[in-house]
Each structure stands twice: as C-alpha cells, then as structure tokens.
C-alpha positions in Angstrom: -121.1 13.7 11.0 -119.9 10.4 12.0 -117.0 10.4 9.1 -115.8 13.5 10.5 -116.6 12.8 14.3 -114.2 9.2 13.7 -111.4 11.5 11.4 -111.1 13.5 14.2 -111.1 10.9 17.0 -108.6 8.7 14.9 -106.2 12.1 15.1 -106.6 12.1 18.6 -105.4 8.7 19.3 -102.3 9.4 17.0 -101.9 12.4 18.7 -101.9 10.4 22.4 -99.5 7.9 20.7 -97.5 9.9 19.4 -96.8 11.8 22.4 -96.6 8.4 24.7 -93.5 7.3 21.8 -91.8 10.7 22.5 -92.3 10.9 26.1 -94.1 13.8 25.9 -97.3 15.1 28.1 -99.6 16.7 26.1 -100.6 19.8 27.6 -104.6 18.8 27.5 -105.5 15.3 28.6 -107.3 12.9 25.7 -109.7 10.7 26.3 -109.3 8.6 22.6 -112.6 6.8 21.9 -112.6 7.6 18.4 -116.2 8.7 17.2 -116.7 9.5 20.8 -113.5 11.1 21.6 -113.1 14.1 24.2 -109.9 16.6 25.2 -110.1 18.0 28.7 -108.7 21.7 29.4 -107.4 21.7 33.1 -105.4 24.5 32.7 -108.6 26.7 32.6 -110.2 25.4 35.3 -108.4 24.4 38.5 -109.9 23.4 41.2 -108.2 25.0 43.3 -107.1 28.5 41.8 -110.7 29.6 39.8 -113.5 27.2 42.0 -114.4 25.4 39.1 -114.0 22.0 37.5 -112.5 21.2 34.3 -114.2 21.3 31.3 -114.6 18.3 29.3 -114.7 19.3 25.4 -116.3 16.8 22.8 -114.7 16.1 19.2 -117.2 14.9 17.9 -120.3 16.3 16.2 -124.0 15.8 17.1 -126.6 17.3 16.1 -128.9 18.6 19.0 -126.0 17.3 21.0 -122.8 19.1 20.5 -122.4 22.9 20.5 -120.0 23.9 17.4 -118.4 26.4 19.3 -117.6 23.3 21.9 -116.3 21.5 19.3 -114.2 24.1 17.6 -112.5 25.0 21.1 -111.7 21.1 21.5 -110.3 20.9 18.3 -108.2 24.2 18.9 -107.1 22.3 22.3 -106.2 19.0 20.3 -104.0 21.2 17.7 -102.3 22.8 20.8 -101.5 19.2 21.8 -99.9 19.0 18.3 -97.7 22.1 17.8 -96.6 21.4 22.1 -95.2 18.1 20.6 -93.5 20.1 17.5 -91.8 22.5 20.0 -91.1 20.3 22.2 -88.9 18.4 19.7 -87.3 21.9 18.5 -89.7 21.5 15.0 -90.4 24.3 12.9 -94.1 25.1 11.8 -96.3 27.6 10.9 -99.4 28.0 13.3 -101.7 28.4 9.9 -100.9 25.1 8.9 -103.8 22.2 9.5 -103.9 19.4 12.3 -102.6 16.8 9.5 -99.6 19.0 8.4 -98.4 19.6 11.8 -98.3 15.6 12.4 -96.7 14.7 9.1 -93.8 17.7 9.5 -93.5 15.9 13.3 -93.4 12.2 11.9 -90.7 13.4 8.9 -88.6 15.0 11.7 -88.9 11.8 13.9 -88.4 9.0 10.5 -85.7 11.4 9.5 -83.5 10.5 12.7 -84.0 14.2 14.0 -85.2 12.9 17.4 -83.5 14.1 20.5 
C-alpha cells in the first residue's frame, strides 16, 4: 500500500509541475504530499450552485481508512488533470491509455519543441 500510495502521489506532483511549466490550470486542484496526496473536485460541488462543499478525494490507500471507490474516483480526477494538459497543448491520445503514457506522449511533445 505505501509503494503504490507514494507512485501515485509522486504522479501527482509531476502532474502539478507539469502543468505550473506549461501554464496550465489543472481542472481539479492537487494537494501533492506524496504518500498522503489528495485531488479536490470543485466542479461537483459548488458552494454556491448545489449547497454543498467540495469533496476532497484521497490517492492514497489505507486499509480501514480509504474507500477504493474514493480512491478510484481520485485517480480518475488526476488522469482528467492529465489528458486537460494533453488537449490543452493540441496532443493526441487515446483515453484507454494509462496515467504514465499520457505524461510521457505530453513530455515527447514538449522535449520535441512542439510547445506552443
């Protein structure tokens, strides 16, 4: 749990680097503290639209802790973070690809000279 809790919260920070190089928001807000890291969706839950806060989702897995569904909806919000970057910088991609795909076909395009 702890390798794949710090893979995942090591991807996170690249991710908020990444997008911080590129100028880029991500669309969900990281909070990058590697084995502890978390992704927070405030598009589903404004304040002021639905009467509820946002929702803070872990990446990170504890046992007794952590709900897998919780985890597998902030890793699906940390890969939409990813593939907003890759459209964003006019990349193609194929949604079935994995987290580290998506990043190495965005890092080829940006060491390549590709970036706008």
């Amino acid at each position: 749990d702890d390798q794949i809790s710090t893979s995942i919260g090591f991807l996170c920070y690249l991710v908020s680097l990444t997008s911080k190089y590129l100028a880029i928001s991500p669309r969900y807000k990281m909070v990058c503290r590697f084995s502890r890291s978390a992704i927070i969706d405030d598009q589903a839950g404004l304040l002021s639209i639905h009467n509820k806060p946002s929702t803070v989702y872990p990446l990170f897995r504890e046992r007794g802790a952590v709900d897998k569904e919780q985890l597998d909806h902030g890793f699906a919000l940390l890969v939409r973070n990813i593939e907003c970057l890759l459209q964003m910088r006019n990349v193609e991609f194929h949604y079935g690809w994995n987290a580290l795909a998506k990043m190495e076909k965005l890092f080829m395009h940006v060491v390549d000279g590709s970036i706008a």
